[in-house]
N, C-alpha and C positions, 0 to 999 in steps of 0.2 A: 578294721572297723566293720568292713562288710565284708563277705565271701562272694563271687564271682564264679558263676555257673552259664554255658554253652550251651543253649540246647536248638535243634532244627524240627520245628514240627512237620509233620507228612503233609498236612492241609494248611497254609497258615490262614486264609479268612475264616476254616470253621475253628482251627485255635480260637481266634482272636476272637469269636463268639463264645466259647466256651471259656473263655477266658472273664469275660466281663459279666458273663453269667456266675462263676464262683465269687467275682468280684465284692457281688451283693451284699457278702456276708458282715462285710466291715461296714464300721461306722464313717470313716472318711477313706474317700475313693477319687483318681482323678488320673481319667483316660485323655488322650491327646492321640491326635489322628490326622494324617496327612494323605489319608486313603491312596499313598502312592501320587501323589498329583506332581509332574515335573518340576522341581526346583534347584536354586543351586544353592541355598544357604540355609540347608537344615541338617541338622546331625543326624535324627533317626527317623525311621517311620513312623513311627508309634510307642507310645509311652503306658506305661499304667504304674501308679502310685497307691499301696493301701497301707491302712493298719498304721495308724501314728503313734509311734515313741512317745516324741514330743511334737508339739503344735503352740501356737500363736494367734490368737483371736482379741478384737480390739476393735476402738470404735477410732475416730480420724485424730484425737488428741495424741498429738506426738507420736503419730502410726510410723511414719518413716523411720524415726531414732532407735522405737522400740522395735522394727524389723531387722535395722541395722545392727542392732546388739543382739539380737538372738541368732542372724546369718553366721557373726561372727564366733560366736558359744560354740553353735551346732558344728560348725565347717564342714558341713554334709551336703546331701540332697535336699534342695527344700519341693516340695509342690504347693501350689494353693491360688489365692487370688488377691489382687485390689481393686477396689470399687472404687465410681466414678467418684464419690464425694470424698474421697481421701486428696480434692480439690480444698477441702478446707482446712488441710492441715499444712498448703502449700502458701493458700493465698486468704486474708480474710473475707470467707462467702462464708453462705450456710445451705443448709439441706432443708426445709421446713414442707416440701410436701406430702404427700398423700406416700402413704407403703405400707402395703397388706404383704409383704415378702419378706421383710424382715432380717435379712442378710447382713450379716457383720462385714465392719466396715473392711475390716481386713483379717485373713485369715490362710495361714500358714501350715504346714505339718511335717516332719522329719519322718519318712515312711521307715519301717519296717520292711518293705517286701517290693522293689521294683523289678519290672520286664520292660526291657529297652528293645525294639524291635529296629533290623536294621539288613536289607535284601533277607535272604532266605534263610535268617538267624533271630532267637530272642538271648538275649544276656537278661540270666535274672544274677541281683545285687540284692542279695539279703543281710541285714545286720547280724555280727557274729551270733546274736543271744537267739537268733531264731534260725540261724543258716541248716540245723537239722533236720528243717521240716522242708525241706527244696523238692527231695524225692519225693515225699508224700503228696505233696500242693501240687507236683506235677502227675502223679496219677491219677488225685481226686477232679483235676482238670480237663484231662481227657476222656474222663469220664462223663462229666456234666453234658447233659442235652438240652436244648433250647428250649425254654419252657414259656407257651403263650398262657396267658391270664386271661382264663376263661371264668373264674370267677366274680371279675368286677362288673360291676354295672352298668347297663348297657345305655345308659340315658345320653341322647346326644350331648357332647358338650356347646355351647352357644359363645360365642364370642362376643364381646359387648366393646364398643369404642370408650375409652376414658372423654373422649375428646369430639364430638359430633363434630359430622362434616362443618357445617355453616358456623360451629365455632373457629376447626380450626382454622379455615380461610380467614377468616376475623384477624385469628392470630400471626400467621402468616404476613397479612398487610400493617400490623403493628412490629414486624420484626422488621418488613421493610422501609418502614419509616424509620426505625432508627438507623438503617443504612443510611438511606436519604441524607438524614439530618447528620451521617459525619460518625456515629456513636462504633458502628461497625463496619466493618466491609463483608464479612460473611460470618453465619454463624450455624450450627447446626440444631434444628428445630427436630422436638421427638414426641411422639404420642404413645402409648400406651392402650393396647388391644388386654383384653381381660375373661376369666369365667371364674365363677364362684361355686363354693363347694359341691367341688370336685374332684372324682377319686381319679386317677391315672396312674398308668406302669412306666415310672420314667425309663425305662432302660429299653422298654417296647416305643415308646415316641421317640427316644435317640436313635433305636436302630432304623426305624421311618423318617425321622428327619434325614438321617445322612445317607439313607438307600437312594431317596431322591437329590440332594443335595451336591452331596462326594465333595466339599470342599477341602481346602490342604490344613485349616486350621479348626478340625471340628474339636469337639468338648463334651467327655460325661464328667460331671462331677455331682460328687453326692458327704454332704455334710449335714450327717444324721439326719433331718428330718425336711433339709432343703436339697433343694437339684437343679443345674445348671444341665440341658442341652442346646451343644450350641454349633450351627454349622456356621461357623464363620469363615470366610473368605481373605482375612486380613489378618498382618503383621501388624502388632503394636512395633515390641522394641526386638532386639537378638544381640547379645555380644557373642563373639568368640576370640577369643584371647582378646588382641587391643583393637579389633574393629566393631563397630557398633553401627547397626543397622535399622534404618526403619523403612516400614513399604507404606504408606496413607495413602488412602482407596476413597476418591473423590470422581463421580462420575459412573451413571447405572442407564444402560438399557434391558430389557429385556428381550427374552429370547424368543425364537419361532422353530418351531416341528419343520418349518418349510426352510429348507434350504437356502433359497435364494431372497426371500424375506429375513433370515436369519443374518445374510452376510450385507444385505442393505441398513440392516438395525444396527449391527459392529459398524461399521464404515460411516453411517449417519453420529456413531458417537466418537468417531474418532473427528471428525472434522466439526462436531459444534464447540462453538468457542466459548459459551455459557460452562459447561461441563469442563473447558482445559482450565479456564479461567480460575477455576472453584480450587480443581489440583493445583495450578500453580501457586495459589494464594494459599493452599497448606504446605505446600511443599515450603515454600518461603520460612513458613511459622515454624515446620520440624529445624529447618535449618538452623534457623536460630535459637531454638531449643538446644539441641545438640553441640552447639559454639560454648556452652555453657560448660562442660566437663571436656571437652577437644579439644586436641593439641591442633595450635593455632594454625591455620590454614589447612586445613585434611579433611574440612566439610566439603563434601562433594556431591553429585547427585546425578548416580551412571545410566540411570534410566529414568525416565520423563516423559508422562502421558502415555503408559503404553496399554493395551489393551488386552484384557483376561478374558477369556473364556470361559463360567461355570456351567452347572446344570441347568438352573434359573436363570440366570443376569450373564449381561457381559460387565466388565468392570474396568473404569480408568485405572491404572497402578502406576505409582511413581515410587524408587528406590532412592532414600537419602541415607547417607555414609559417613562414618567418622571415625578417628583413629584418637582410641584415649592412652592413660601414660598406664604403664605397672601399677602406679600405686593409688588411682584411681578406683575409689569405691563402687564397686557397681550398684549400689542402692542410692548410689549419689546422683548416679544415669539417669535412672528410674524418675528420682523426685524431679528432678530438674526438668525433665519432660513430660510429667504425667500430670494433668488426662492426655491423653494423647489428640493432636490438632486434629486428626479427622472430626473426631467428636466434637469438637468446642467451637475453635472458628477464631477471627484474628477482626482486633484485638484480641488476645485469650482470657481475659481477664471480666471485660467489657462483655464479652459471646458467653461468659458463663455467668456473670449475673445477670444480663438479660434472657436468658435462657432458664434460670430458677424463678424469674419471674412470671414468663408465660406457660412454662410444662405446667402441668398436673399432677404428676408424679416424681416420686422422689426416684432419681435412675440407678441406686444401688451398683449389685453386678454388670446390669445392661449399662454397656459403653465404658466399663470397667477392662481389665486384663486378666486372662490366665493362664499360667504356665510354670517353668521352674528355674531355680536354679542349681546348679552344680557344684562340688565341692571345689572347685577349683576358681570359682569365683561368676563361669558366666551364666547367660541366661536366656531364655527365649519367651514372649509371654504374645498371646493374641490379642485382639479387641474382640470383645463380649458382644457380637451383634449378630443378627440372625438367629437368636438364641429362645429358647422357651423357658422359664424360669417357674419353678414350683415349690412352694410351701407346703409340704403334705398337711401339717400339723393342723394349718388353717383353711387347710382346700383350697388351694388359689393357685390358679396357672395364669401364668401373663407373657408376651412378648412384647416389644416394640421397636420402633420401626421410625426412623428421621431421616433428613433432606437434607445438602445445605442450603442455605436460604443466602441469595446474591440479590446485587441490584437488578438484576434482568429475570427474573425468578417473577413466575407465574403461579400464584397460589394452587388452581387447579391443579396444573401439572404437577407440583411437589407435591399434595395430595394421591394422584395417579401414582407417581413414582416411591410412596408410602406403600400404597398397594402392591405392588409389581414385590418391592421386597417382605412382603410379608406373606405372598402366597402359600411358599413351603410349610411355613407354622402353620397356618389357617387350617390347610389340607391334612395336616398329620393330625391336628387335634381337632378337628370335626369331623373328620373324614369324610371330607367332599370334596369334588374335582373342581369348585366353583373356585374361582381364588379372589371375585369379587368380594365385596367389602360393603 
């Protein structure tokens, strides 16, 4: 079905620029990038998916079944994504707010033309019906030079809040009354940063998002006329063969130039109990999630509160693990645990209708997953945050950017801590060093 080609480039980061530069040319594209970041449970460096055979696009009605009948058709390579509201095709909620982004709820593709990058190697997998253009696609690639967009206009971009400060504290103290009153224990609160027609070069603010960024889970994806960049720092799910993996990333300081400010800020988040508190009460919820398709007793959880180091943030991470059977659907994984707890909060049910009650917008992609899977069944897929999301068609660039919200949770401070992670957007799409708000 596909042919299998070796190749070693002489340079691979200017490859992998000249790579994403001929990228452009397709209508659906979806790079994955682990910038090299030390881990022990990824298969490849980097990924790029183009040019769809076949694809899958759908709104949340019966989104899982019809994923699961078309994995099985294709039994290939899949790429693509699901969005946060394919929550309502799990549990009865609805989606009813605000979205000028317009992102289908869920959306698939069977590429034509992959490059698996892996140490000082790419493997491209092209489908037999195109595997003759390998040679050509690789000299027209070494050819491509990086081209900056000096043509668009130069008008600053302006960032607008969906959500004004003195609202959201408002909302904030209404999230924490329904703690109070028994309804939650945590939930994750998210607002919505915006700018309006507006022209941008998604693939020139991806390679600025992730120059400053470098996380292990960044994201171009580009579906026709929308674009996902996204420097994410988090694991949603990963199978490989029968183990099944989640990392949720609960718990954010930010970083300092200075040295010894920098290792007081890591060591101040490793010892607040507010912040283990938040992880531990997700880690609980994955666990339980994951008991749902695991062979009985094999949920386990080898790491616990440990602490990342990015470019921006340090980061709580905690590793939950599980061992499912052979005959085990891996879209069965998937539903059973999607949205994923970082995102929602526990109750999950309870954190997510209360959470469409107070956002403002409708979270689509943002707090969604992207990734793929394999013909052999497994998969790997991130959380959607940290992310710039663009509508060419409409003009609309947006990120956003949430907390989780606990009984000991200081509105201000989640506020602040809104900010800290939204700097890198703010900076690449106004370009200003200011990362206030």
């Amino acid at each position: 079905m596909r042919k299998a080609h070796t190749y070693q480039p002489q340079d691979m980061p200017v490859f992998k620029n000249q790579l994403l530069m001929w990228s452009q040319q397709f209508r659906e594209v979806l790079w994955l990038d682990s910038n090299n970041f030390t881990q022990t449970n990824s298969s490849y460096d980097a990924v790029l998916a183009v040019d769809a055979f076949t694809s899958i696009q759908t709104d949340f009605t019966d989104a899982f079944q019809k994923l699961k009948e078309y994995q099985t058709l294709t039994n290939d390579w899949l790429f693509g994504y699901l969005s946060y509201d394919l929550k309502n095709a799990t549990e009865h909620l609805k989606s009813e707010n605000f979205d000028a982004l317009e992102f289908p709820d869920l959306w698939f593709f069977q590429p034509k033309k992959i490059f698996l990058f892996k140490g000082n190697q790419v493997e491209m997998r092209y489908l037999n019906m195109v595997d003759d253009e390998m040679e050509s696609d690789l000299e027209t690639i070494e050819k491509t030079s990086r081209v900056h967009s000096s043509e668009l206009p130069d008008n600053p971009i302006k960032i607008q809040p969906r959500i004004q400060k003195e609202a959201y504290l408002e909302k904030v103290n209404q999230m924490l009354t329904h703690i109070h009153r028994g309804d939650i224990y945590e939930a994750n609160f998210c607002q919505e940063f915006y700018a309006e027609n507006v022209t941008i070069e998604a693939l020139e603010i991806y390679n600025n998002l992730n120059a400053i960024s470098k996380p292990p889970f960044a994201t171009f994806l580009k579906l026709d006329d929308k674009f996902a960049m996204s420097a994410s720092p988090e694991r949603y799910l990963r199978k490989i063969g029968n183990t099944v993996i989640s990392q949720p990333i609960k718990g954010t300081a930010k970083r300092s130039k200075n040295g010894a400010e920098d290792s007081f800020l890591k060591n101040q988040l490793v010892s607040d109990s507010k912040e283990r508190s938040e992880n531990i009460m997700i880690v609980d919820l994955v666990r339980n999630d994951l008991s749902k398709t695991a062979i009985k007793g094999s949920v386990h959880v080898p790491e616990l509160c440990q602490i990342y180091s990015f470019e921006q943030v340090h980061q709580m991470i905690s590793t939950v693990q599980s061992t499912v059977s052979e005959t085990t659907n891996p879209i069965d994984i998937i539903e059973t645990t999607f949205p994923m707890g970082s995102m929602t909060g526990a109750p999950k049910i309870s954190a997510m209708t209360i959470i469409e009650n107070l956002e403002e917008t409708k979270r689509g992609l943002y707090s969604g997953a992207v990734g793929y899977f394999s013909p052999e069944g497994d998969f790997d897929f991130n959380v959607v945050i940290r992310s710039i999301l663009y509508n060419q068609t409409n003009k609309y660039a947006s990120y956003s950017v949430g907390s989780a919200i606990t009984a000991k949770s200081k509105p201000e401070s989640e506020y602040e801590e809104c900010l800290t992670k939204a700097k890198a957007m703010r900076d690449v799409l106004e370009g200003s060093k200011d990362g206030n708000c």
